[in-house]
C-alpha positions as CSV (number, residue, x, y, z in Angstrom):
1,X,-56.0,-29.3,-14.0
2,X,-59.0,-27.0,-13.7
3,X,-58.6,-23.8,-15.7
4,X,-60.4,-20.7,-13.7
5,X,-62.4,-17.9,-15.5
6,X,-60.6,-14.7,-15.6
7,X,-63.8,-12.8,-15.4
8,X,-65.9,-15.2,-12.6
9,X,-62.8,-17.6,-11.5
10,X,-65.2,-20.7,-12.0
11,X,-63.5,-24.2,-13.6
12,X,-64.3,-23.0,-17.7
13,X,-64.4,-27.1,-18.3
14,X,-67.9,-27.0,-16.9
15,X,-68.9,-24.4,-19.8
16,X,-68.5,-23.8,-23.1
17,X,-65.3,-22.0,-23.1
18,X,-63.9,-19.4,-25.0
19,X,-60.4,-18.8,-25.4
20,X,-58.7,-15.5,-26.2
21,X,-54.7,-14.5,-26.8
22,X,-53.7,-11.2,-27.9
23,X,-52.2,-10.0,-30.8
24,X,-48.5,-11.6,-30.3
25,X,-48.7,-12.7,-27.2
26,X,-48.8,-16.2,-25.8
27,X,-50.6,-16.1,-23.2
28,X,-54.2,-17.2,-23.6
29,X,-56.8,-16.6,-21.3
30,X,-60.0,-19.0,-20.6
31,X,-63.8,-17.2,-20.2
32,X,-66.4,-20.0,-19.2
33,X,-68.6,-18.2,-22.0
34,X,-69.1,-15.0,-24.1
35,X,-71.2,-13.8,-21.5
36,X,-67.9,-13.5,-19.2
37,X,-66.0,-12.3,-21.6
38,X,-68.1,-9.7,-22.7
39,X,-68.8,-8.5,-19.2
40,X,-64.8,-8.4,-19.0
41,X,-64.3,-6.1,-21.6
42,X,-67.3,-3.7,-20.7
43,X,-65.5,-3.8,-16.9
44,X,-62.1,-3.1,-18.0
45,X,-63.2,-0.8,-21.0
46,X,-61.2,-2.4,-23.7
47,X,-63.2,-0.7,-26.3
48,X,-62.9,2.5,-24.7
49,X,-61.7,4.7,-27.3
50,X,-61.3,2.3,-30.3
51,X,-63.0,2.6,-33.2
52,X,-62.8,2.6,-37.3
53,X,-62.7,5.5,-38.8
54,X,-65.2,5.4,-42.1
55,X,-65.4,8.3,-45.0
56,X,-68.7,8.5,-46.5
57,X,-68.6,8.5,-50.4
C-alpha cells in the first residue's frame, strides 16, 4: 500500500520518510522528507505564536 505525503502527496516509500503523531493522538502522518515537513509547517504556521519564554539571570 503506498503511503502519500501530506505535504507533496508523492509515495513517502520512495524517500527517506519521516513520520510525525501529535501529542496523544494516534494518528501519524508520513512526509517523504524533512524538507516536506518543514515546508508544511512554515505553510500552515504551526509555530506561529509558540515560543519559550526565558528570564535572563
Amino acid at each position: 500500500m503506498a503511503t502519500p505525503c501530506v505535504y507533496c502527496d508523492s509515495r513517502v516509500e520512495r524517500h527517506d520518510p519521516v513520520y510525525v503523531r501529535d501529542a496523544g493522538d494516534d494518528e501519524e502522518r508520513a512526509f517523504c522528507n524533512y524538507t516536506c515537513l518543514a515546508a508544511h509547517i512554515d505553510e500552515a504556521a504551526l509555530t506561529t505564536g509558540a515560543c519559550c519564554e526565558w528570564p535572563p539571570g
